[in-house]
Wavefront OBJ file of the C-alpha trace (Angstrom):
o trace
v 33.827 -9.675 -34.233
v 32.779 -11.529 -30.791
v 30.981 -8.883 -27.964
v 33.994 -9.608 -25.924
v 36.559 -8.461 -28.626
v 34.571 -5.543 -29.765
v 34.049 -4.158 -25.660
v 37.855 -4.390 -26.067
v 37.865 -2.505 -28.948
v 35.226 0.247 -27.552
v 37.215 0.688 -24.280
v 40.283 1.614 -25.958
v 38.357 3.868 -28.330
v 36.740 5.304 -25.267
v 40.324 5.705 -23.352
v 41.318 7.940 -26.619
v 38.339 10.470 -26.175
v 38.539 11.012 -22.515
v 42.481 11.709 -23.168
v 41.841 14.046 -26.091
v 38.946 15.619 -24.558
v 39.333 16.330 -21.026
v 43.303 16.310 -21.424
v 43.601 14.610 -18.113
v 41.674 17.939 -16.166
v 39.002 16.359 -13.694
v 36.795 19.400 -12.293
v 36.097 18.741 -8.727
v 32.438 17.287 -8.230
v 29.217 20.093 -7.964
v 27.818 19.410 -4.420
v 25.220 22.095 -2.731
v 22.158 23.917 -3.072
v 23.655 26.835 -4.813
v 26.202 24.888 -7.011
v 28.197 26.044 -9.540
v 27.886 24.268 -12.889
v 30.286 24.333 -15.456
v 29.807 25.711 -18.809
v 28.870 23.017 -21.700
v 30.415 21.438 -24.133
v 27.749 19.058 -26.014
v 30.217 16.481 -26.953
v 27.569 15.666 -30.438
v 27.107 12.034 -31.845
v 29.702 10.735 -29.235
v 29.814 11.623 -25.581
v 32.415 10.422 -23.392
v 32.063 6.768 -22.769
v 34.145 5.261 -19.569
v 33.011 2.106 -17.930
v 34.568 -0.368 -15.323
v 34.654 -4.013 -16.107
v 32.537 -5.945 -13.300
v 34.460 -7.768 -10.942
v 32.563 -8.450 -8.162
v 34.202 -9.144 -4.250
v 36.618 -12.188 -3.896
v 37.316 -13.823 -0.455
v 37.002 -10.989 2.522
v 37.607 -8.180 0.409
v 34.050 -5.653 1.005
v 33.454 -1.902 1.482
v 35.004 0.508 3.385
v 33.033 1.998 6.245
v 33.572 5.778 7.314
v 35.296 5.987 10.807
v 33.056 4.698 13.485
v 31.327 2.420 11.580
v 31.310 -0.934 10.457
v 30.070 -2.970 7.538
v 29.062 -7.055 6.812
v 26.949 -8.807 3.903
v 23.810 -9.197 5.359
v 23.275 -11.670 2.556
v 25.724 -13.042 -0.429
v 24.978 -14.948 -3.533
v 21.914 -12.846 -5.108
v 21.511 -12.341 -8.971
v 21.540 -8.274 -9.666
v 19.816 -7.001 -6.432
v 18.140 -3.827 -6.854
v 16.192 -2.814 -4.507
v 15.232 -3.676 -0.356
v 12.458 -3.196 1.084
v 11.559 -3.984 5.230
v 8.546 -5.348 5.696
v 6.983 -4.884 9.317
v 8.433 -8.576 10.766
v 11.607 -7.520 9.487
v 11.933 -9.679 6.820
v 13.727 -7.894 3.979
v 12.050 -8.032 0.835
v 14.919 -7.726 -2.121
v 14.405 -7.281 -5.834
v 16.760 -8.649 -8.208
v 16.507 -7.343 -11.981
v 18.461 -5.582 -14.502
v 18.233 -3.591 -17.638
v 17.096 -5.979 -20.867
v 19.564 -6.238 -23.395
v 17.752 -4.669 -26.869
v 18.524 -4.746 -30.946
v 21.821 -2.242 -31.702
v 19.980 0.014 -34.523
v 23.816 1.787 -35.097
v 27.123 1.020 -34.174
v 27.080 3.452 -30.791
v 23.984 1.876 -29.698
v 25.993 -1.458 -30.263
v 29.370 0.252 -28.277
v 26.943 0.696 -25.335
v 25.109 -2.342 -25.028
v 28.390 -4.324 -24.790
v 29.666 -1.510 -22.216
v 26.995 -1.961 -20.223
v 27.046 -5.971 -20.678
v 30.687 -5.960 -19.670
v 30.319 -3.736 -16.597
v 26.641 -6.136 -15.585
v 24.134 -3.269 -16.101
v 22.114 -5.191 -18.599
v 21.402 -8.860 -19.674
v 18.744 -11.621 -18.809
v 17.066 -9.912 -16.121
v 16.084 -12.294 -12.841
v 12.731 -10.974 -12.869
v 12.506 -12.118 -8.968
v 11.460 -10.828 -5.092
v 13.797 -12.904 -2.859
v 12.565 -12.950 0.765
v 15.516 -12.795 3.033
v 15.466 -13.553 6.921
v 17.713 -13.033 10.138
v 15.574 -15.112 12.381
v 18.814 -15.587 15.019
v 19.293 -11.751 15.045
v 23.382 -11.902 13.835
v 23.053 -9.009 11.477
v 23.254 -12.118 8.444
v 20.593 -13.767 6.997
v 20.378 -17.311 6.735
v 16.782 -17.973 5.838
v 16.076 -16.942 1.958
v 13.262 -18.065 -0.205
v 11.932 -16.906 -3.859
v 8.979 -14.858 -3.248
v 7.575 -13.829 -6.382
v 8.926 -15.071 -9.608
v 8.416 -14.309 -13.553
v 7.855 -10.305 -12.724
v 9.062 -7.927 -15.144
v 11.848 -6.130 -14.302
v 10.758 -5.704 -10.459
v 12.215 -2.952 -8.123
v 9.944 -0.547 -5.853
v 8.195 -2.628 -3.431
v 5.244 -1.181 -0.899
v 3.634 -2.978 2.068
v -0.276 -1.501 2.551
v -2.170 -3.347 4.651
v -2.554 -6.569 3.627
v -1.393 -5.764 -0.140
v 1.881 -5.904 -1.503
v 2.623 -3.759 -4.374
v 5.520 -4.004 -6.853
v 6.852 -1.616 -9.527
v 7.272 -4.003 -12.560
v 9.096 -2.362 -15.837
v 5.582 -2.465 -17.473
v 3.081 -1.798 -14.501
v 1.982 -1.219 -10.907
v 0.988 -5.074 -9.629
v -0.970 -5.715 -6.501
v -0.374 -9.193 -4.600
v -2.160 -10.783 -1.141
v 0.419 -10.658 1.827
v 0.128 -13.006 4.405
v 3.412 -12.172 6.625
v 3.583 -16.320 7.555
v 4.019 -17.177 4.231
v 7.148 -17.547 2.490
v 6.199 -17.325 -1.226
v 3.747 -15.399 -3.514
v 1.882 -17.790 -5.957
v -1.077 -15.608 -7.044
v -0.818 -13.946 -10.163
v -0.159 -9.798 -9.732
v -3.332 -7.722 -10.319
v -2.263 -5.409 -12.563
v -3.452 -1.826 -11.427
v -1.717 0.655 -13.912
v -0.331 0.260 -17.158
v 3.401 1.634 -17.244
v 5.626 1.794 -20.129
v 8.985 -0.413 -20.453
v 11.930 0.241 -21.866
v 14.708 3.010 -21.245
v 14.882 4.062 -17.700
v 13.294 1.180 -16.303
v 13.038 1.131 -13.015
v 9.769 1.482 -11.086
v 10.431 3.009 -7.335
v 7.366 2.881 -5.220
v 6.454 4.521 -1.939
v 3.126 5.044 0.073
v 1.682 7.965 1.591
v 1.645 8.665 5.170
v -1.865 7.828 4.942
v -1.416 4.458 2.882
v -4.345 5.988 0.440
v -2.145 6.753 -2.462
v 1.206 5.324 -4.302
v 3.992 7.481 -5.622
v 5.299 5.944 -8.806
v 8.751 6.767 -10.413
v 9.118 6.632 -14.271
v 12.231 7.464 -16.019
v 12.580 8.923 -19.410
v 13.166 6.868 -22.673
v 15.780 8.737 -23.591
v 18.425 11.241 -22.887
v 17.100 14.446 -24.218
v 14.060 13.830 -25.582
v 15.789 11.641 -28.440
v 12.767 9.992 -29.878
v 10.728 13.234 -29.499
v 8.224 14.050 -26.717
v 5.549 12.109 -27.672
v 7.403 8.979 -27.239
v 8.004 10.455 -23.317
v 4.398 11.100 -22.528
v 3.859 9.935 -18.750
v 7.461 9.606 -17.876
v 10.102 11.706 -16.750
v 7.626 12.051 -13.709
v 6.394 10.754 -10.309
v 2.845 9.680 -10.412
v 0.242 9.584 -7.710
v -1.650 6.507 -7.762
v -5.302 6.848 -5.845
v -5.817 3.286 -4.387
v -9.454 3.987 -3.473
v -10.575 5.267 -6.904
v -7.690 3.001 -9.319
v -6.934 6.345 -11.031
v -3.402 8.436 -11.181
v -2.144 12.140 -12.306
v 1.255 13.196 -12.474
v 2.529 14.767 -9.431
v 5.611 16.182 -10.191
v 7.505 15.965 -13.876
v 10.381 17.437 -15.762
v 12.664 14.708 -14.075
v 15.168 12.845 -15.802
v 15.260 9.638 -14.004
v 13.655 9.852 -10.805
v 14.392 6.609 -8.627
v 15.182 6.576 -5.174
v 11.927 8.148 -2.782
v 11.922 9.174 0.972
v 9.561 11.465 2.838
v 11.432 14.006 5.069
v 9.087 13.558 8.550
v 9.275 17.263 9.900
v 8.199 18.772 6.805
v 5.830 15.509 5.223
v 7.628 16.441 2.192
v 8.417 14.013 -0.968
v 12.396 13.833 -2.217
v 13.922 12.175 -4.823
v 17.264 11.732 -5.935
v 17.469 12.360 -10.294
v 19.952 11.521 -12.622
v 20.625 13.917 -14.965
v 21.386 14.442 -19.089
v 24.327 13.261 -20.865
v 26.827 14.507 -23.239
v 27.410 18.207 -21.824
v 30.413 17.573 -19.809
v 31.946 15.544 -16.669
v 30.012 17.649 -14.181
v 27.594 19.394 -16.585
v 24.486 19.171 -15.431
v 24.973 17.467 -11.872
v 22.603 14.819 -10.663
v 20.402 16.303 -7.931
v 18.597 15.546 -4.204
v 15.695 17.348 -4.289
v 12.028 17.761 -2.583
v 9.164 17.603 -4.913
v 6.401 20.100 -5.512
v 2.778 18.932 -6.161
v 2.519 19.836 -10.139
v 6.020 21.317 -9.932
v 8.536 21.133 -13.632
v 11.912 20.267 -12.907
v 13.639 21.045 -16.740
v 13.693 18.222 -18.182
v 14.315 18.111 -21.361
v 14.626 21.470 -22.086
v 16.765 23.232 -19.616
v 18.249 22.155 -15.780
v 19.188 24.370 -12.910
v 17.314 27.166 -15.094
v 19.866 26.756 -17.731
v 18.572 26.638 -21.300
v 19.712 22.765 -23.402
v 20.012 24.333 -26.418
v 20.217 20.734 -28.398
v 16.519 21.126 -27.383
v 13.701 22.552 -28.946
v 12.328 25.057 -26.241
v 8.059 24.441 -25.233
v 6.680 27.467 -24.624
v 4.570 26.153 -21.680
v 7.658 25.762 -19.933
v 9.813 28.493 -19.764
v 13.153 27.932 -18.240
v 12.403 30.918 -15.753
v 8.928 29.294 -14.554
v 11.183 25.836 -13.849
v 11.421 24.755 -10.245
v 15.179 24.141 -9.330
v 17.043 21.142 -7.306
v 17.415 21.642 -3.853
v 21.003 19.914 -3.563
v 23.738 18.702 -6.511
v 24.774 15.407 -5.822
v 28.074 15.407 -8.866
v 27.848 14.888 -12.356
v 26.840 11.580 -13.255
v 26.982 9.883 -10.205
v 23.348 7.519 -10.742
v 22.363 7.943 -7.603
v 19.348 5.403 -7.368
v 18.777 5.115 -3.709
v 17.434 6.607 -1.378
v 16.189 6.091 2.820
v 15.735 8.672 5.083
v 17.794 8.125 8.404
v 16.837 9.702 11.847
v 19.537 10.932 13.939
v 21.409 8.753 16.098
v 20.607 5.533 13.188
v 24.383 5.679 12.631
v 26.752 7.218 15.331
v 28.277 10.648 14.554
v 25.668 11.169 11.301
v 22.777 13.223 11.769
v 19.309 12.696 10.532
v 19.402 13.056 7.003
v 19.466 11.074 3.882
v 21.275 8.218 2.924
v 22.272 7.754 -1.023
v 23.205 5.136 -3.026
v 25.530 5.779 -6.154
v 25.388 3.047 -8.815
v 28.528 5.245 -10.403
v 28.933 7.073 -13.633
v 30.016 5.523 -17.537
v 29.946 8.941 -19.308
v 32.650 10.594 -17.415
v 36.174 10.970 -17.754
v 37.084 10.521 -13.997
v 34.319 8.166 -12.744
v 32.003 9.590 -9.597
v 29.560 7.869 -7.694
v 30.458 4.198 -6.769
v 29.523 5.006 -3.237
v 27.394 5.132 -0.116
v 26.936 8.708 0.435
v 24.799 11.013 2.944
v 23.551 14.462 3.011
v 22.478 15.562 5.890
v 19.299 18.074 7.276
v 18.319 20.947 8.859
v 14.420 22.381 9.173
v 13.607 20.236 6.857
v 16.336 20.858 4.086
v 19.729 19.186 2.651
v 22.577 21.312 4.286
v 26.357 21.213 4.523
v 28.342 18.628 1.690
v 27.879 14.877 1.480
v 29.844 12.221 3.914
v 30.584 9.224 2.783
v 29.326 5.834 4.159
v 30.660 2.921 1.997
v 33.579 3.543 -0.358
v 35.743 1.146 -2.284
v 33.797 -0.219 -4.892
v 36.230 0.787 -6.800
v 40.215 -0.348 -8.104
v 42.374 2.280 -7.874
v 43.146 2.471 -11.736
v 39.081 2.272 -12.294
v 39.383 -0.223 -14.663
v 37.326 -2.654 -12.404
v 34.138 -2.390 -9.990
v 33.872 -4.744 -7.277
v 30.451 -3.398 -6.167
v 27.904 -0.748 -7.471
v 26.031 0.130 -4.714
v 21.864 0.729 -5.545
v 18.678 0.801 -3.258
v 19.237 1.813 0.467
v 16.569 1.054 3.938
v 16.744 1.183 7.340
v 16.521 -2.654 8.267
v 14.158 -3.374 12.042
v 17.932 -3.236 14.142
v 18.353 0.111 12.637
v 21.008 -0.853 10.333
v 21.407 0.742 7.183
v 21.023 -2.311 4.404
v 22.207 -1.313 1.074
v 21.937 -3.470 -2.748
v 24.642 -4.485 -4.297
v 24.354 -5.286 -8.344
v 27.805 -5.846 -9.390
v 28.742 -7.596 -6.309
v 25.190 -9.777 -5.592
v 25.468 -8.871 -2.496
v 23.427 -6.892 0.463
v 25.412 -4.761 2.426
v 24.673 -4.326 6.559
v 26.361 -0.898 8.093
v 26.202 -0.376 11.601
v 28.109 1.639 14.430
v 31.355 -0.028 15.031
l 1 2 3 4 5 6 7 8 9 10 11 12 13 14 15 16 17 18 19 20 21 22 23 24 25 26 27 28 29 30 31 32 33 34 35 36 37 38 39 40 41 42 43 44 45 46 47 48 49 50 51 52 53 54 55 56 57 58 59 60 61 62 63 64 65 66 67 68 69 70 71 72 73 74 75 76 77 78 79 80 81 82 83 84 85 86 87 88 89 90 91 92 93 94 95 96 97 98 99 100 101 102 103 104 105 106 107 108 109 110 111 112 113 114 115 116 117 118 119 120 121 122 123 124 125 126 127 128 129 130 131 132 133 134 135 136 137 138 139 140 141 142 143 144 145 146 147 148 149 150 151 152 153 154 155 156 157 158 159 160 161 162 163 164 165 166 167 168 169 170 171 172 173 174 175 176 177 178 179 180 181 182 183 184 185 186 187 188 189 190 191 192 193 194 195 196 197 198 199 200 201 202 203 204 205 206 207 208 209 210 211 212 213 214 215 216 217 218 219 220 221 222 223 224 225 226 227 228 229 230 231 232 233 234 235 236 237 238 239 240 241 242 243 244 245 246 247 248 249 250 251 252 253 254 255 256 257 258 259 260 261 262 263 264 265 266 267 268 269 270 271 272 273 274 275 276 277 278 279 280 281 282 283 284 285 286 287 288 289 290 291 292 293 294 295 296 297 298 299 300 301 302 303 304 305 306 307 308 309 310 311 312 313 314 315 316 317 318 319 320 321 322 323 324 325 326 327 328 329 330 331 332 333 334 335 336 337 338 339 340 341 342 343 344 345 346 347 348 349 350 351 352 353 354 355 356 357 358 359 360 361 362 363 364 365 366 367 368 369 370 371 372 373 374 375 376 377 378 379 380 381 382 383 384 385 386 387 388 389 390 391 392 393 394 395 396 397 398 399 400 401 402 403 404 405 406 407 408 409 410 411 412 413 414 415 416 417 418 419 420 421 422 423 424 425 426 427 428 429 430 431
């Protein structure tokens, strides 16, 4: 049976689960610091599998901005972009990767990868850092060049100095910057030795200080699958020291950390986490949340102090000596980015953090899909999430025109966002 045949086949087997199991009942998303989280229902061998085909934007179709804003590509025509990162000239740095396609070792393992192949979440990854440029200052730019090629699986980027680090799949790489040159031919030094596969992506972000690197690593696996041996140094944020080469965890017990922002008033760490499958649509919720030096958010034995009982319980980490979230984000939303933005970045939004949702697959009513904000108070997430960008959805969700991904705040204070399904970079700005 061809890939394209048996995705057919998978999606109307998937259609048939969500119907019997959820009836057609969608419980309203878990947003907050003091949410309320449904009871749940491990779903076993097969959890709820719902994925949009990949469409991508045709002609002037694009995003919808919230009221009093507007939005324009900032730059079309990428392969799978990931991540952006502003460098001080205000050149935007962009990563383009994507999850490698592995070997099927059952038949669900085979039902995902075409899923994901079908909706563009894995493939031949581009393994590239495009440089893009707006030298006439028209919010579009029209200068782009290949910056550093055959990387694997790129995505956090980090300007110190004169050294340019990137979060490859498989390790933290150092490369010379020189801001007049348009392309990277020097092999990356290779500074610490990360493991591939799984959650792959690598966020990076500096200290305030520029004398350490915070590293993201996802899990393997969704609970522990593979046993926690196979997990060792992921599910974490590591601190990399770049004076002495050598890193410790910093905080662990997180799913999939990815996005990374410091909030200024407090000089505090956040991340944004996806959480476990297979428990229900809103059960556990992906979270926004600051992170503790040595703190243990729950992963993979309990979250939001509840106990996973498909897990078998470590004693050294008791679900009552966990540190909880700060603030649900929804059940399986992915959010992956993350930017802080001061007040007055984007009019009638205060200071706060902007989010991007790649958008859920193991949900009967998809979340996510979105451009989303939460904003802050004395240094905390307060109040519910506003939307930003919207419509990267059809209204029947069989197709995505856009899966929004890594968010920054560009040198005109626009907000640029990634766009994987659509290849594009998204530019939001007061209207």
């Amino acid at each position: 049976m061809s890939n394209s045949i048996f995705a057919q086949v998978v999606a109307a087997i998937g259609g048939v689960a969500v119907a019997l199991r959820h009836g057609g009942e969608s419980k309203p998303p878990v947003y907050g610091a003091a949410p309320k989280i449904p009871e749940a229902k491990a779903q076993g061998a097969i959890p709820t599998l719902k994925m949009p085909t990949a469409k991508g934007w045709e002609g002037d179709h694009k995003p919808t901005a919230a009221a009093g804003l507007k939005v324009n590509a900032f730059a079309k025509g990428l392969d799978h972009p990931r991540q952006v990162y502003v460098l001080p000239n205000g050149d935007v740095l962009v990563a383009e990767s994507m999850g490698e396609s592995g070997k099927p070792s059952s038949l669900f393992d085979h039902a995902m990868s075409v899923t994901m192949e079908r909706a563009r979440a894995s493939g031949t990854s581009p393994n590239r850092v495009t440089l893009l440029r707006d030298a006439d200052g028209d919010g579009v730019a029209e200068v782009r060049h290949a910056y550093i090629e055959n990387v694997r699986q790129p995505y956090g980027m980090v300007l110190i100095g004169s050294t340019l680090y990137v979060g490859a799949s498989d390790a933290l790489l150092a490369y010379p910057y020189d801001p007049a040159a348009t392309k990277i031919t020097t092999p990356g030094k290779k500074l610490m030795e990360l493991v591939p596969g799984g959650h792959w992506t690598r966020n990076l972000i500096a200290s305030k200080d520029g004398t350490k690197i915070y590293v993201a690593v996802g899990s393997l696996s969704n609970i522990g699958d593979a046993g926690m041996k196979a997990e060792e140094n992921r599910a974490c944020i590591h601190e990399y020291d770049i004076a002495t080469g050598t890193s410790r965890i910093y905080g662990a017990g997180l799913r999939n950390p990815v996005g990374m922002a410091w909030e200024p008033t407090t000089q505090t760490l956040y991340t944004v986490v996806n959480e476990r499958d297979g428990l229900g649509d809103e059960t556990p919720p992906d979270y926004l949340t600051s992170v503790r030096d040595g703190g243990f958010y729950g992963w993979p034995y309990s979250y939001w102090g509840v106990v996973d009982d498909r897990v078998p319980q470590s004693p050294a980490h008791p679900a009552s000596k966990q540190d909880h979230p700060d603030f649900a984000l929804g059940g399986h939303t992915a959010s992956l980015g993350l930017a802080w933005i001061p007040e007055g970045t984007l009019p009638g939004f205060p200071a706060g953090m902007a989010i991007g949702q790649h958008g859920s697959w193991n949900r009967s009513k998809l979340s996510g899909y979105k451009l989303t904000f939460v904003g802050f108070e004395n240094g905390k997430p307060t109040g519910l999430p506003r939307d930003i960008l919207t419509g990267f959805l059809s209204a029947d969700e069989k197709y995505s025109y856009g899966r929004p991904v890594g968010v920054a705040v560009a040198a005109d204070k626009s907000i640029l966002m990634a766009d994987d399904v659509g290849d594009v970079i998204w530019r939001v700005t007061g209207a």
